[in-house]
C-alpha atoms as one frame of an Amber mdcrd trajectory, in Angstrom:
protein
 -23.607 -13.911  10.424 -26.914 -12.451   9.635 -28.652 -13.518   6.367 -28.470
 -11.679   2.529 -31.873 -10.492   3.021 -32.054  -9.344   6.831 -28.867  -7.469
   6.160 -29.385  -6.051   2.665 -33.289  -4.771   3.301 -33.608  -2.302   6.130
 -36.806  -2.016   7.993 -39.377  -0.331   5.409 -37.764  -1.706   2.659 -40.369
  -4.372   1.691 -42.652  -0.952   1.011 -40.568  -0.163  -2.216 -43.030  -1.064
  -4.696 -44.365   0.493  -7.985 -42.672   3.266  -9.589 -39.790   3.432  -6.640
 -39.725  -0.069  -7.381 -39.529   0.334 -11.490 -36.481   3.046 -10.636 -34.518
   0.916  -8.373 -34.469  -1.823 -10.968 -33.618  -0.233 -13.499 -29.877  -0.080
 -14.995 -27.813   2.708 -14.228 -27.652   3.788 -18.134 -31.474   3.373 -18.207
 -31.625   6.195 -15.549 -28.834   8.181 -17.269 -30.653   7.998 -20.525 -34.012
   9.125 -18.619 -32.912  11.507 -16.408 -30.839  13.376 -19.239 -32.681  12.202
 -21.737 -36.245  13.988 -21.007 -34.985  17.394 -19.674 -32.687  16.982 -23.277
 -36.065  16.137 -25.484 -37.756  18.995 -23.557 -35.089  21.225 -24.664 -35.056
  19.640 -28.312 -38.639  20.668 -28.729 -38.723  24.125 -26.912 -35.960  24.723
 -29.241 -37.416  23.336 -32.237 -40.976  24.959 -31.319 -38.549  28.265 -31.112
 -37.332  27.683 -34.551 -40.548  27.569 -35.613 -41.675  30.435 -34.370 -38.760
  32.907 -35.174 -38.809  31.234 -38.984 -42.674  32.230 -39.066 -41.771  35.394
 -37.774 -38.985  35.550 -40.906 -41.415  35.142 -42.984 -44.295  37.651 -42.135
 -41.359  39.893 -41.837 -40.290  39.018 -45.197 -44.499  39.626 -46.506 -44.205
  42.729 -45.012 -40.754  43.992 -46.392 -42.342  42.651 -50.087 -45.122  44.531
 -49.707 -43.734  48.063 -48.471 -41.077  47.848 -50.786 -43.736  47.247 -53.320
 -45.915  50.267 -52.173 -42.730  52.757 -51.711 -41.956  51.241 -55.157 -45.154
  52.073 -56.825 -45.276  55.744 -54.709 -41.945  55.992 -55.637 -43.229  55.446
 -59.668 -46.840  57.981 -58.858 -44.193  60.660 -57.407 -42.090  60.604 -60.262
 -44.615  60.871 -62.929 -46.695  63.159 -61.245 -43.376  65.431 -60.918 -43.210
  65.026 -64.855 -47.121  65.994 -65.350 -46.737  69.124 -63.503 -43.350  70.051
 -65.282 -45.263  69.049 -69.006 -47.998  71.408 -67.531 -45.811  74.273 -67.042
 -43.948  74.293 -69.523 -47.448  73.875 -72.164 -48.700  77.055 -70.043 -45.220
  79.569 -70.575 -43.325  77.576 -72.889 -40.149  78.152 -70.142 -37.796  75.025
 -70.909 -37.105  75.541 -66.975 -40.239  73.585 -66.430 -38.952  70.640 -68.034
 -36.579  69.612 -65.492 -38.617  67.391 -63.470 -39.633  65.568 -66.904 -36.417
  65.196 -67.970 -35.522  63.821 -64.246 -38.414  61.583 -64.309 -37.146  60.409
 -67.823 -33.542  59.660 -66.809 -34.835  56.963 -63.634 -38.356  55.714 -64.604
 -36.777  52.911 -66.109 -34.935  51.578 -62.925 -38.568  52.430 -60.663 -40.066
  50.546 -63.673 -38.142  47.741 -63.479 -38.205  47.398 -59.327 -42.098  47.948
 -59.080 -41.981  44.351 -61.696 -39.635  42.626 -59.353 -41.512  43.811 -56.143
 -44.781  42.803 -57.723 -43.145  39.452 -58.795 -42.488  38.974 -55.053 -45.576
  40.212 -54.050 -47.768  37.976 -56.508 -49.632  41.006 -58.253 -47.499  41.039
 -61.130 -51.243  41.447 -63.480 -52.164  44.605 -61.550 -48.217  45.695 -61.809
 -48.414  44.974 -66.057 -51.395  47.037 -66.054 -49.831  50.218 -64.533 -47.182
  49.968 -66.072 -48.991  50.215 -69.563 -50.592  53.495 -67.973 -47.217  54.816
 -66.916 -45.646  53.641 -70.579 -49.385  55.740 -71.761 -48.566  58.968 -69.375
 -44.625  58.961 -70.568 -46.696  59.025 -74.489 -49.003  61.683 -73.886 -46.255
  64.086 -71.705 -43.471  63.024 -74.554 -46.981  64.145 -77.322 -47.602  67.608
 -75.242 -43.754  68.363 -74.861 -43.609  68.200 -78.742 -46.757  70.203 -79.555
 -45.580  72.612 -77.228 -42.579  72.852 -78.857 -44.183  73.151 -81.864 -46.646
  75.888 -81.310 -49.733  74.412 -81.098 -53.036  76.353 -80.161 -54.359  76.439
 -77.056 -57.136  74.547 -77.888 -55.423  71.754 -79.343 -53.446  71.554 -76.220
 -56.000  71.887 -74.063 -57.861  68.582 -75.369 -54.468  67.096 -75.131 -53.702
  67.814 -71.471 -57.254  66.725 -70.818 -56.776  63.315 -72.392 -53.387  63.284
 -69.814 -54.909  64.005 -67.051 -57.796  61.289 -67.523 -54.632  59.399 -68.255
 -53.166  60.148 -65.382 -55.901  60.034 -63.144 -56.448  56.192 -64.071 -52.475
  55.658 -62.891 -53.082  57.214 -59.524 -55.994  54.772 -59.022 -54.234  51.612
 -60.586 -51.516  52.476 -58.330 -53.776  53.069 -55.331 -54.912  49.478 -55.979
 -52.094  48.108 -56.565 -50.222  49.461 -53.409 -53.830  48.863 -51.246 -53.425
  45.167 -51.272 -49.715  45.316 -49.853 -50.579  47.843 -46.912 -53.329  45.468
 -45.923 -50.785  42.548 -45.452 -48.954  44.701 -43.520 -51.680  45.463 -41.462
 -52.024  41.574 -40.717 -48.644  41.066 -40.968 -47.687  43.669 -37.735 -50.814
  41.357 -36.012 -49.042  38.065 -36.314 -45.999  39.200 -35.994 -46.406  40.673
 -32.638 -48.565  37.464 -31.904 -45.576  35.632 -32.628 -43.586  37.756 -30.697
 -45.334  36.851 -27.707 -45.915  33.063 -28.615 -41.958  33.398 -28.521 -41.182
  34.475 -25.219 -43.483  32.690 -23.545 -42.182  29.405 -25.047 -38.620  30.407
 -24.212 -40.102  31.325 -20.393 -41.630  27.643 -20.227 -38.646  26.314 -21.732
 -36.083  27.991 -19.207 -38.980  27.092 -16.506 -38.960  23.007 -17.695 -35.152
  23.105 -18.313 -34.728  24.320 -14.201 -37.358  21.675 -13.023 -35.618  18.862
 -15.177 -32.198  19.849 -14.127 -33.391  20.031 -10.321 -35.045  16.548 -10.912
 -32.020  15.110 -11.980 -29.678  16.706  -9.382 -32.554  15.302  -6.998 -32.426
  11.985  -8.564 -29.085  11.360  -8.136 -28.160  12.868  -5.103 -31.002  11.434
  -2.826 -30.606   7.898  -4.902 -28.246   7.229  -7.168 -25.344   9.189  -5.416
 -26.711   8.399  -1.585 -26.422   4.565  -2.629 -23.081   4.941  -4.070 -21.875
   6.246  -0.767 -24.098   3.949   1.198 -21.626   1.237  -0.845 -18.408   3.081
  -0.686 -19.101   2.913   3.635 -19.796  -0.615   3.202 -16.904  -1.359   1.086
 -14.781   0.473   3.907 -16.039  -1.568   6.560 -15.877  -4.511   4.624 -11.540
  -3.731   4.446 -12.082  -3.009   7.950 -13.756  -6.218   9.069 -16.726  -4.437
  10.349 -20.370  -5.830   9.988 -22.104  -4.148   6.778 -25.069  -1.578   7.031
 -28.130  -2.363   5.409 -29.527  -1.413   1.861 -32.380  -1.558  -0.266 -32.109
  -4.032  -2.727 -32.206  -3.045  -6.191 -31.525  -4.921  -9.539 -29.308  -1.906
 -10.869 -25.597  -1.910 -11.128 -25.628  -0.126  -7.386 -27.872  -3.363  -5.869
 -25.760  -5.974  -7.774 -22.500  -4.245  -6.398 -24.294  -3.962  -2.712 -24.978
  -8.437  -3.351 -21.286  -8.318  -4.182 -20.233  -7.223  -0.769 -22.349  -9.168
   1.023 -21.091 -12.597  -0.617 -17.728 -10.671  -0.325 -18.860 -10.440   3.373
 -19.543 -13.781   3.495 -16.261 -14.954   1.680 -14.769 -13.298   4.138 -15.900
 -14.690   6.803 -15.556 -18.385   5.546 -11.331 -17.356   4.675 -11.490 -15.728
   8.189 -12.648 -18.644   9.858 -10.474 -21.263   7.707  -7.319 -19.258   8.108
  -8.579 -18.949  11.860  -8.666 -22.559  12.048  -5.169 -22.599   9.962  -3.457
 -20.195  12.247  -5.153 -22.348  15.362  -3.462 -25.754  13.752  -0.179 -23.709
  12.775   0.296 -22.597  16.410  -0.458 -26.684  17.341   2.056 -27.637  15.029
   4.410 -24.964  16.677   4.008 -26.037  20.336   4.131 -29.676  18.802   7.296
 -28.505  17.463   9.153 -26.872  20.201   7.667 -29.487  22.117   9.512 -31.986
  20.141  12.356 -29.667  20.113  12.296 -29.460  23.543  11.910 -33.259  24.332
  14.344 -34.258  21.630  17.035 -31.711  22.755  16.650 -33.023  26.469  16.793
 -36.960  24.829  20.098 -36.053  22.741  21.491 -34.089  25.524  21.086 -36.539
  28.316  23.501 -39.645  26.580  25.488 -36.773  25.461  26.020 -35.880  29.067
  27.177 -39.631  29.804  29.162 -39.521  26.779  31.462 -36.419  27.636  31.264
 -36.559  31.344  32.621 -39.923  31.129  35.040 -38.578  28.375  35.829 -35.689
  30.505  36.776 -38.368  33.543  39.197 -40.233  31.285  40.707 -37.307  30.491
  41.494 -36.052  34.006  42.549 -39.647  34.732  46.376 -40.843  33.817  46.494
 -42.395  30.151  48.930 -43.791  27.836  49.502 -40.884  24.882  46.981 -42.995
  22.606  44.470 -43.595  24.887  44.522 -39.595  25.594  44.197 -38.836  22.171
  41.274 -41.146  21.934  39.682 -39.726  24.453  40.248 -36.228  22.931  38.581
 -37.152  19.689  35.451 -38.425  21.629  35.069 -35.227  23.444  35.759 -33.452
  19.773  32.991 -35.327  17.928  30.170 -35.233  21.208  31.011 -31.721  21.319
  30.757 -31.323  17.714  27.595 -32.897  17.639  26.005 -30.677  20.580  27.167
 -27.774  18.526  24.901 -29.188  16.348  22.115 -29.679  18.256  22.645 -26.219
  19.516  22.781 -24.423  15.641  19.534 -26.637  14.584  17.641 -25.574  18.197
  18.797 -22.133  17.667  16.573 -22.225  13.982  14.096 -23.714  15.005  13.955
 -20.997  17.873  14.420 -18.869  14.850  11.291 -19.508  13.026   9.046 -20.092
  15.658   9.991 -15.856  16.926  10.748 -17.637  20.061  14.600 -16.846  19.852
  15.202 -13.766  22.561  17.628 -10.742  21.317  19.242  -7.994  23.560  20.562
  -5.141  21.317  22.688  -3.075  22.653  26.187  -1.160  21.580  28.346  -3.154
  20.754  32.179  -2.543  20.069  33.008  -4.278  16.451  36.571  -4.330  17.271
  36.483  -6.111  20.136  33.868  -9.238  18.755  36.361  -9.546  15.548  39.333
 -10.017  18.066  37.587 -12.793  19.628  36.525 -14.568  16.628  40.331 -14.610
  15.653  41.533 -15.658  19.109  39.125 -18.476  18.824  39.489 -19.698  15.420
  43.212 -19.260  15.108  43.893 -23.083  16.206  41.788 -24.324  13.468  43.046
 -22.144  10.552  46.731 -22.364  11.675  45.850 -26.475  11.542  45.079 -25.913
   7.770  48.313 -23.034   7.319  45.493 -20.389   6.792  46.363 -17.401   7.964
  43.373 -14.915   9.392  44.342 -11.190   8.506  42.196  -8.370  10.322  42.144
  -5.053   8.685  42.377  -2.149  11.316  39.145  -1.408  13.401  38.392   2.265
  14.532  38.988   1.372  18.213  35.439   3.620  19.187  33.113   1.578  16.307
  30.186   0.393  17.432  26.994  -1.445  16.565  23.408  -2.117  17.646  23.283
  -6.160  18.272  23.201  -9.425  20.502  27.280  -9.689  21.809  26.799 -13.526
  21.868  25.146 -13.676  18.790  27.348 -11.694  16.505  30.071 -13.453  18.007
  28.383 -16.877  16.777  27.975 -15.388  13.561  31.334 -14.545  12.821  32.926
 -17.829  13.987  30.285 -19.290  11.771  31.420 -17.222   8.723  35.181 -17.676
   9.591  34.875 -21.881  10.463  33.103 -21.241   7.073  35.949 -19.961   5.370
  38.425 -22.188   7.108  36.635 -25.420   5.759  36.027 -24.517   2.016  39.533
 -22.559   1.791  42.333 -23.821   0.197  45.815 -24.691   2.088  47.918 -21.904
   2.949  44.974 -19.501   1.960  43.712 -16.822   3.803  40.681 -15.022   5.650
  40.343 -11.476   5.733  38.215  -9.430   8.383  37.266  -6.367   7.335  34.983
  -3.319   8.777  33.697  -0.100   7.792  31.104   2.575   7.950  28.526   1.934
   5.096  26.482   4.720   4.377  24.713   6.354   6.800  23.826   4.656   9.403
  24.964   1.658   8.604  28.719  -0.688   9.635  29.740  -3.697   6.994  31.833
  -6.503   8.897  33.339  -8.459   5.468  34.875 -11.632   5.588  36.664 -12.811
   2.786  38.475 -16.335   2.072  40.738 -17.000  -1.105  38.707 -19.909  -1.764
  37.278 -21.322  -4.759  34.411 -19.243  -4.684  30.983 -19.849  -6.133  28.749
 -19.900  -9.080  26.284 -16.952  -9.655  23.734 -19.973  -9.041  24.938 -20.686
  -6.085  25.235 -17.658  -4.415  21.023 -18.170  -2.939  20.989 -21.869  -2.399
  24.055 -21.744   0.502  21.130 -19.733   2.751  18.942 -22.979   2.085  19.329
 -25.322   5.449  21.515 -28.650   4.825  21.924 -27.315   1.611  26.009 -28.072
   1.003  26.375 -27.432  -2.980  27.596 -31.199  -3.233  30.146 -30.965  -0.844
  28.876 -33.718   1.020  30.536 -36.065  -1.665  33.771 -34.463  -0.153  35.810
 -35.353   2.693  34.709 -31.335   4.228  32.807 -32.019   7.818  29.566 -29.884
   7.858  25.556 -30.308   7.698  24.662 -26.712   5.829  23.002 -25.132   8.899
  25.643 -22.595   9.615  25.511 -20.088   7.150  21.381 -20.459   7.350  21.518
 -19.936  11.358  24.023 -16.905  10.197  21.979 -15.187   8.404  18.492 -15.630
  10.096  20.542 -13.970  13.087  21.756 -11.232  11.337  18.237 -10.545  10.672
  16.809 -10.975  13.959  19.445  -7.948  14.799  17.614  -5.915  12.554  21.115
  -6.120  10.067  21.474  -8.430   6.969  23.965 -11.119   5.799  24.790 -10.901
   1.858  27.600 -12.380  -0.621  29.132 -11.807  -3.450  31.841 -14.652  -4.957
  33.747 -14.877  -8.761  34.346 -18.354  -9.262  38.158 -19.404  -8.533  38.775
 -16.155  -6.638  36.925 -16.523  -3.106  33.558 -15.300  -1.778  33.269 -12.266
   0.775  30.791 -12.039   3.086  29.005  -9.112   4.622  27.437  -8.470   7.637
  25.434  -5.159   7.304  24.416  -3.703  11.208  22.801  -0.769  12.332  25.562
   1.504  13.371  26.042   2.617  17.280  27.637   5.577  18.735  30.818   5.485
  19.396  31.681   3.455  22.553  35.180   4.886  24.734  37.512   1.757  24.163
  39.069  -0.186  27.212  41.318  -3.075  26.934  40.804  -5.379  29.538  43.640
  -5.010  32.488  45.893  -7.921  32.953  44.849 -10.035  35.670  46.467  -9.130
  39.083  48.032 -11.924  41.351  46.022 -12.734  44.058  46.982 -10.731  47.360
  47.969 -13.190  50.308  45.121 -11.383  52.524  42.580 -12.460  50.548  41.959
 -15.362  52.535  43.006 -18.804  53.013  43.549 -21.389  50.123  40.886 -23.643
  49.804  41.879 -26.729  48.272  39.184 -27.737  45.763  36.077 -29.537  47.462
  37.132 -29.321  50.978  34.817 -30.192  53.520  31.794 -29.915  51.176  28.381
 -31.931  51.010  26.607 -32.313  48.116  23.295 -33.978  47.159  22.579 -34.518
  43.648  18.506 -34.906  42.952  18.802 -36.715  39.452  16.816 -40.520  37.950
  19.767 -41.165  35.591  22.086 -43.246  37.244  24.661 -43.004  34.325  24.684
 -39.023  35.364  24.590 -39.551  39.133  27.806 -42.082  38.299  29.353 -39.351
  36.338  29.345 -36.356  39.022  30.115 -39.487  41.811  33.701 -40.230  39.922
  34.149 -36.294  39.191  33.757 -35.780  43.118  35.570 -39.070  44.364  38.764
 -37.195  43.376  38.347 -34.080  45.133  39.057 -34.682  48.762  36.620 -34.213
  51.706  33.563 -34.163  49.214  30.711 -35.866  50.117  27.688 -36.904  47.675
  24.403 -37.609  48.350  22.196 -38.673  45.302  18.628 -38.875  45.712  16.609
 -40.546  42.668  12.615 -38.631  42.940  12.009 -35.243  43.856  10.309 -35.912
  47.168  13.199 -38.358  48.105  15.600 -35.061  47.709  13.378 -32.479  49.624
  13.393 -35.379  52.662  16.945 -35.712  52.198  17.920 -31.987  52.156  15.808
 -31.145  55.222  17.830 -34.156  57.094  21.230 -33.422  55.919  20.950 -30.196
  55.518  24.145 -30.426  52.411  25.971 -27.544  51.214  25.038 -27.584  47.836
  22.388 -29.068  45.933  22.569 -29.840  42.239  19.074 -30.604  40.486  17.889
 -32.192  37.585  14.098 -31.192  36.254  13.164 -33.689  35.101  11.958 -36.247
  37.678   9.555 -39.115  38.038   7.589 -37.809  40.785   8.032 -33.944  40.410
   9.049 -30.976  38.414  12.527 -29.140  39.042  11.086 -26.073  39.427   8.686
 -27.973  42.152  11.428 -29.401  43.916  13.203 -25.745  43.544   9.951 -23.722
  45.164   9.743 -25.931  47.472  13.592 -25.834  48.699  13.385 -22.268  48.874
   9.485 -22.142  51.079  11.566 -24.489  53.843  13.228 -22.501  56.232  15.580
 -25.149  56.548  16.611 -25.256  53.224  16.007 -21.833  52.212  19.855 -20.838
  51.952  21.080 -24.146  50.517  22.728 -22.520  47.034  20.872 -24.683  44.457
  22.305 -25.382  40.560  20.247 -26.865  38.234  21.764 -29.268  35.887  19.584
 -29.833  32.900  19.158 -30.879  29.203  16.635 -27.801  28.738  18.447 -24.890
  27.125  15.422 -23.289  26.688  15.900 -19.483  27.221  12.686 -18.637  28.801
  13.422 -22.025  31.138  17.156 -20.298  32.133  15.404 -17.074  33.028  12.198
 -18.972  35.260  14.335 -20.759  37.195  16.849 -17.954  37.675  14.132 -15.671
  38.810  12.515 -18.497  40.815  16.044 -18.649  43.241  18.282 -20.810  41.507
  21.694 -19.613  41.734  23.204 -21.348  38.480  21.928 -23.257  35.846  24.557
 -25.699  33.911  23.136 -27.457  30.376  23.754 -30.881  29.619  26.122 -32.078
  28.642  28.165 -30.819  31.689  31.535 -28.957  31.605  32.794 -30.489  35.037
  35.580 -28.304  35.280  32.714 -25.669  35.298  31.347 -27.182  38.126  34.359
 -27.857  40.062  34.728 -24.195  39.821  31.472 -23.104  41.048  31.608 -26.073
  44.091  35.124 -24.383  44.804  33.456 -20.941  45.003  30.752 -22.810  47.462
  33.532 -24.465  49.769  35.493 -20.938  49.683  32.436 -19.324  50.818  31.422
 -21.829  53.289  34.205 -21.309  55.236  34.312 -17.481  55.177  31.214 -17.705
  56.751  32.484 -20.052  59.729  35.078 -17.099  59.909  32.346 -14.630  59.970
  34.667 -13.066  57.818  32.300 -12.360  54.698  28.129 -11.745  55.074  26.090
 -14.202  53.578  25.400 -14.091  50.148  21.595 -15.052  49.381  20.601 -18.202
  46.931
């Protein structure tokens, strides 16, 4: 594996130095806050800057609504009492009340103009010049109110005359007190409309730059993160993807933000990984070790147990066929009962072992339920009828069929039925039950009237040699069968449950994957041999053998098996090159061979039998202590033509060296072809 730095710096990296250098260190929130911080204070002060201008712009606006309403107001005040003047005058020169009209409209509002030229002045600040025409208006109102009564009195001419004289001098002075007064105001207009178009202009360009600065911060932030921030955080997502994936890593820049820490933390992840790959490399390499150590040890031991085991019965199986006294026969029964009790044994612990090593070999195929239950109860009948327990079986649909090993679901039930048998009670009973369960999907329930079991229970009888105390109990048993039963149900792709009230039984179900229906056949009842099938061989007639085996105890055992059959010949040979000599010499009918020799392998022996012309037809059984399956199927393949286990069933191979003699001498006859080894 490559180092942190060579795989975390690609080339050009070292070159990331100053400001790129500043960014890439920095924490992510430090570039969050900068990148949306300074577009944000940008807008914060083009805003603020735009505040400032419009409430500057408020306020010449407001200057220049003070001062025209003061000018309009002190117009408005002019108007009015210049309306009044000329109505006083016209009415002095014809003495027509008509003419007083304007006076007396002038009268009836002067006081509200009055009173908003003050306040407008107020506003405006010229509330002096404002006092001092409005003591000349309060002097015109006088003089008018002085000519009106004259007039009405009948004064000359000539004393009116100096009268409207002094008015008009009066008035005169208002027109240029009011000129002043409203002169000022139209001048701040004036400057007023100047700024305020200023303004104006100040405003849009600062709301140009802003929108201007607002689109290059955005598009600096959007650049930011999408050619750094956001490139990075895919550059890590890849990595992390390959890192699940087990492929090597891509490179990065290092950086001291969140995004570089998180790139370190894949490489040491990376590295972790490795280390855990290699240990559980190394585990998996010792765990397959121990494996082969153990089926090696499985193998060997099942070979050492079967071997004495084959003296054991075969002897057993001698006495038997031999005349005994009634108590010497029964003896000899209950040694063949316990050694073949005990190689059941070996079988069930071989078969768990098989088991959990995935060495155990399954063919799944349909199945017919009916048929496997019928079996189980034909075979354990003897041993519940021995206890008065009778085995009920509910009716099968003849057609019902399921997805599994024949042999194996057979060994299954017998398991779960010798299971019931043993923990039952005395005239209790066993129920076999099947049905469709859901879709799919057939239940095979046995049920015993037992004592049943504890709800804590119920997991611990799948533990191996696990037997709930009953080993304190005069029940035979070692707690492997239920285990092996279930770990086969499984390995058929079906499952093995229970379910138990204490004092009223336990059922248990076998769950498979449901088949379509099979066409039911009973088996035919055996036909008596026709006469013409040929002549009666009596059993070992004429027939050489030559057993190739270094155990003299077996080689004793298959010599007093074959002493009793007449014209049966044995010739034992101890190595494997001793047999090869002596089957190319004697050229025997039959060869039996063990695999284990001194000099060389079975299957040796075997290749070699079958390469010599000589001894190329020679039908060749091997006889064993290997039950391996893959072993069975080798030699098979490889030309044996049987292959008996140890211990030997010898009336199993008295049949098959019948079948040899019977065939020997149809071929004298030339009555049969030959069949091939």
């Amino acid at each position: 594996m490559r180092s942190r730095e060579a795989r975390s710096a690609p080339p050009g990296a070292d070159q990331a130095h100053g400001p790129r250098r500043w960014w890439l260190d920095l924490s992510l929130r430090a570039k969050g806050l900068i990148v949306v911080a300074v577009p944000l204070i940008a807008l914060m002060g083009i805003i603020s800057a735009n505040l400032a201008l419009q409430q500057s712009e408020s306020n010449v606006r407001n200057i220049s609504t003070n001062a025209r309403n003061l000018t309009d107001a002190a117009t408005q005040v002019l108007a009015d009492m210049a309306n009044a003047e000329t109505g006083i005058r016209g009415y002095t020169a014809t003495r027509d009340p008509i003419f007083l009209t304007p006076y007396t409209l002038t009268l009836t509002r002067i006081g509200a103009e009055r009173t908003s030229l003050r306040h407008a002045a107020v506003i405006a600040g010229v509330g002096r010049q404002q006092q001092t025409v409005d003591a000349t208006t309060g002097q015109v109102l006088i003089e008018l109110a002085q000519l009106r009564s004259a007039t009405s009195d009948g004064a000359s001419a000539r004393n009116l005359l100096a009268a409207l004289l002094n008015e008009k001098t009066t008035m005169d002075r208002l027109r240029r007190q009011v000129a002043s007064l409203a002169a000022a105001p139209t001048t701040v207009v004036a400057v007023q409309h100047d700024k305020l178009t200023t303004l104006q202009t100040r405003i849009e360009l600062l709301d140009i730059a802003g929108l201007v600065l607002a689109l290059l911060a955005g598009l600096a932030g959007v650049a930011l993160f999408t050619s750094g921030i956001a490139r990075r955080v895919d550059m890590n997502a890849e990595n992390a993807r390959r890192l699940g994936e087990g492929q090597p890593l891509e490179p990065l820049i290092p950086a001291g933000d969140e995004i570089g820490r998180l790139a370190e933390s894949h490489l040491m992840a990376e590295a972790l990984l490795a280390r855990r790959s290699a240990e559980l490399t190394a585990a998996r390499d010792t765990a397959v070790r121990a494996t082969q150590a153990k089926n090696s040890f499985l193998s060997s031991t099942s070979h050492e147990l079967r071997t004495p085991l084959n003296a054991i019965l075969g002897f057993a199986q001698l006495l038997q066929l031999s005349e005994l006294s009634e108590e010497d026969n029964d003896g000899v029964t209950r040694i063949l009962g316990a050694g073949r009790h005990l190689l059941a044994l070996i079988n069930e612990l071989i078969d768990i072992a098989r088991i959990e090593s995935g060495d155990l070999g399954m063919s799944l195929e349909p199945v017919l339920v009916g048929s496997v239950i019928e079996e189980t109860c034909q075979l354990m009948a003897p041993i519940a009828a021995a206890r008065s327990i009778q085995i009920i079986t509910d009716r099968v649909p003849p057609a019902l069929a399921v997805f599994v090993d024949r042999q194996r679901l057979a060994q299954v039930l017998v398991n779960l039925v010798s299971n019931a048998v043993k923990y039952n009670h005395r005239d209790g009973s066993i129920t076999i039950s099947c049905a469709e369960q859901g879709t799919g999907q057939v239940s095979i329930v046995v049920t015993d009237t037992g004592p049943g079991l504890a709800p804590d229970d119920l997991e611990r009888i799948f533990i191996p040699f696990e037997r709930l105390g009953a080993e304190r109990t005069a029940i035979e048993g070692t707690g492997i069968g239920l285990p092996l039963a279930k770990s086969l149900t499984e390995a058929m792709k079906g499952q093995l449950t229970v379910a138990s009230v204490l004092g009223q039984g336990a059922a248990f179900t076998v769950s498979l994957t449901r088949a379509p229906d099979m066409i039911y056949l009973p088996a035919p009842s055996p036909a008596p041999a026709a006469p013409a099938a040929g002549p009666h061989v009596p059993p070992g007639a004429d027939l050489r053998v030559l057993y190739i085996e270094d155990n003299p105890a077996n080689v004793e055992v298959i010599d007093r098996f074959l002493h009793g059959r007449p014209n049966t010949t044995l010739l034992s040979a101890a190595s494997g090159r001793a047999g090869l000599q002596c089957a190319v010499r004697d050229v025997p009918d039959v060869i039996l061979l063990d695999l284990n020799l001194p000099d060389l392998q079975g299957d040796q022996v075997l290749n070699e039998l079958k390469a010599e012309p000589a001894t190329a037809a020679i039908p060749v059984i091997v006889l064993s202590a290997d039950a391996s399956r893959g072993v069975i199927h080798r030699l098979l393949a490889g030309g044996a033509f049987a292959y008996l286990t140890k211990p030997i069933e010898l009336a199993e191979l008295g049949e098959l060296l019948d079948s040899f003699a019977w065939l020997r001498d149809q071929r004298a006859q030339q009555t049969i072809p030959i069949v091939p080894a």
